[in-house]
N, C-alpha and C positions, 0 to 999 in steps of 0.2 A: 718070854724073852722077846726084843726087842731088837732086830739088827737095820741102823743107818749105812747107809753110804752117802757118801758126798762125792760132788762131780763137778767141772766147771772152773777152775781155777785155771788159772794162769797168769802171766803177763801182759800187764798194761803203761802205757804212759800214764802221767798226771793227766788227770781231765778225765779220761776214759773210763768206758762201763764192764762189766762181768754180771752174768747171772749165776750164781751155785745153785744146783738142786741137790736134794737131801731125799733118797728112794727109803721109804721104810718100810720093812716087812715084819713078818712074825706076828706077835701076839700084838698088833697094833689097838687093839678097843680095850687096851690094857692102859693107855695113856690119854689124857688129855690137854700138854703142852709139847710145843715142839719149838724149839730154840738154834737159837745159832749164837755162836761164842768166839775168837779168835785168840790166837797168842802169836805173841812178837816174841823172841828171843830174847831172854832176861826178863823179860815181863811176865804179868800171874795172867790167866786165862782172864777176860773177859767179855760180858752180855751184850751182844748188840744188840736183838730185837727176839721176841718172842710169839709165839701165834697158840691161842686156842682152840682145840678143834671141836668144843662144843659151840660155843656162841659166836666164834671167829675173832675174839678181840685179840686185838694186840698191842704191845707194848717195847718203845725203841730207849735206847741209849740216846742221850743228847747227842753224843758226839757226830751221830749216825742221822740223827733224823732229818730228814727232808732229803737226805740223798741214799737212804738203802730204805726200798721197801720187803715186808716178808710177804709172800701167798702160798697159796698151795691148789696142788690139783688132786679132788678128793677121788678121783674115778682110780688114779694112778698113785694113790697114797706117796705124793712127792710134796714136798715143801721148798721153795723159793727162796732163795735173796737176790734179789735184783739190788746193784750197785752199781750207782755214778757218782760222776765227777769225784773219781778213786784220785784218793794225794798216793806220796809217796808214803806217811805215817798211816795208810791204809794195810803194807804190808806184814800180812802174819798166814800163820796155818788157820784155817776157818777150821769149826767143828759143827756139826748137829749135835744136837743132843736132843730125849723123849724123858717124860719123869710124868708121874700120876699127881697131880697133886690136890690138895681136899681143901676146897676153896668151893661157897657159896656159888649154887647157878649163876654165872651168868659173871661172876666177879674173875676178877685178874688181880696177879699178884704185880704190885707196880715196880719189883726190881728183879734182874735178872741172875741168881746166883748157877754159878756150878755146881755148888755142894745142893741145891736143889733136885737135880737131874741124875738118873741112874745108869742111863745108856745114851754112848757115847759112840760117835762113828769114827773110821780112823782121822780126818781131814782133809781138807785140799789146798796145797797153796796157791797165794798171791801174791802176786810182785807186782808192785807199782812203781816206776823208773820215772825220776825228774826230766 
């Protein structure tokens, strides 16, 4: 098992930044993706960006890229979203999520599904106010 927490959310104006972290514990060398996903109210969960933690690669949602990057700090098994220039269609519950998935060294899978990933942190929200 796998347990995420997320942290970091809050309230921002338009323009402004948020970092989430994602603490994972547990059987962590059980997985080798770690994701972050959001939902808006009325909407279906979806992939912002995702991180590797064998070869490091990652992989963003257009919608996202060039203003949310993912990282992580491997000493402290946490994973990153750094976000800027947050709109206000920024605002949803962020999630982590961990999943194993059986992908050639070194490859990444180019889209980010939830039905992928098995464990799931509760969330955190964001609010981004015009």
């Amino acid at each position: 098992q796998v347990q995420l927490v997320e942290s970091g959310g809050g309230s921002v104006q338009t323009g402004g930044s948020l970092t989430l972290a994602c603490a994972a514990s547990g059987a962590t060398g059980s997985i080798n993706v770690i994701a972050w996903f959001r939902q808006a109210p009325g909407n279906e969960r979806e992939g912002i960006a995702s991180l590797y933690t064998g070869g490091g690669g990652t992989v963003y949602a257009e919608f996202v890229r060039g203003r949310f990057t993912i990282s992580r700090d491997n000493a402290e098994n946490i994973i990153y979203l750094q976000m800027s220039e947050l709109k206000p269609e920024d605002t949803a519950m962020y999630y982590c999520a961990a999943a194993r998935l059986f992908l050639r060294p070194g490859a990444v899978r180019s889209t980010i599904s939830p039905t992928d990933f098995i464990y799931w942190g509760q969330g955190t929200q964001v609010t981004v106010s015009s």
